[in-house]
LUMVEX-846896 format. One record per residue (C-alpha): residue number from 1; x negated, z negated, y; residue in one letter. Coordinates in pm, whole numbers, padded with zeros to 5 digits. Layout:
   nr      xx      zz      yy  rest
  NUM       X       Z       Y     A
...
This chain:
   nr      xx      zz      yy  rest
    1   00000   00000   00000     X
    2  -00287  -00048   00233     X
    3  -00518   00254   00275     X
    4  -00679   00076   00527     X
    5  -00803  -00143   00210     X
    6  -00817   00115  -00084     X
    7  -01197   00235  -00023     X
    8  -01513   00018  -00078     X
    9  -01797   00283  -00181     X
   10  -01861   00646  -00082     X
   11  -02137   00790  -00265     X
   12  -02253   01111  -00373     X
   13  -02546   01361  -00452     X
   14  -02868   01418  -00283     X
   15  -03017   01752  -00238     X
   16  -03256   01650  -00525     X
   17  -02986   01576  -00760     X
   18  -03021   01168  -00742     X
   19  -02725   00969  -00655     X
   20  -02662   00773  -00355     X
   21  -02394   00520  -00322     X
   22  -02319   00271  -00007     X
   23  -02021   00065   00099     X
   24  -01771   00152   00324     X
   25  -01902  -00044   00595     X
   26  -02255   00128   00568     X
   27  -02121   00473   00592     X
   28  -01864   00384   00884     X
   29  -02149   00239   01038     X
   30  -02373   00516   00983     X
   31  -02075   00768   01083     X
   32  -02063   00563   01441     X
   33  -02413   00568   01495     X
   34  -02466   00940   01439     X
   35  -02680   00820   01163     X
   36  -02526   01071   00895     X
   37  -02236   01337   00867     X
   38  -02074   01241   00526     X
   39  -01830   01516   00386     X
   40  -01566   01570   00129     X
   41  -01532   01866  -00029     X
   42  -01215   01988  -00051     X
   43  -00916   02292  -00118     X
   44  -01279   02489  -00108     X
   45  -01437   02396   00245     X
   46  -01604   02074   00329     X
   47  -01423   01881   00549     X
   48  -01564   01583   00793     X
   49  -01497   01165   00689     X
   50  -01439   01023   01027     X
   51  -01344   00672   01110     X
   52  -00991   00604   01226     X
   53  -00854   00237   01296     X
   54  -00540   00106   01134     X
   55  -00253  -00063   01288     X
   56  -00410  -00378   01215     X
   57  -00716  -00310   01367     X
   58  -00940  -00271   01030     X
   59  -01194   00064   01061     X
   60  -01146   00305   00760     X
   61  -01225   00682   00681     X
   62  -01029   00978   00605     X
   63  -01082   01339   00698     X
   64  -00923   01489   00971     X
   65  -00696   01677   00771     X
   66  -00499   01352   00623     X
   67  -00244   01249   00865     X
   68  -00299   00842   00815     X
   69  -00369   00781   00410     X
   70  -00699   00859   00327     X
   71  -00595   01126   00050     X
   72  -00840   01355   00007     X
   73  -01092   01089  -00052     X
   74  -00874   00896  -00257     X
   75  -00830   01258  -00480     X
   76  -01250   01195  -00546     X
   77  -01269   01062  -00893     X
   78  -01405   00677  -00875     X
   79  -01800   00621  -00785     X
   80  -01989   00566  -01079     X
């Protein structure tokens, strides 16, 4: 019911083939910062995580294309 509360890792591949794999709170962090650009890709295109604020105030991501759930990233199968 809360999709403000349903994500606590992103992770993914690196160019090299290794895994990566941070919390939430690292990658909005990172995301704010300018630190990193973290993608999902999806319907064939990559599209952007951003950070969007729920009605109670708590940061989470979704891609621009989800109107408030997060549903696209939610689609990802779980984080190893």
């Amino acid at each position: 019911m809360n999709h403000d509360r349903r994500i606590r890792r992103v992770g993914g591949f690196n160019r090299d083939g290794t895994r990566w794999l941070v919390t939430e709170a690292q990658a909005i962090a990172a995301i704010e910062t300018g630190r990193w650009d973290l993608y999902v890709e999806a319907e064939g295109r990559e599209l952007p995580l951003v950070v969007t604020v729920s009605r109670y105030g708590v940061k989470y991501l979704k891609t621009p294309a989800d109107p408030l759930h997060p549903e696209r990233l939610l689609a990802l199968p779980e984080c190893p």
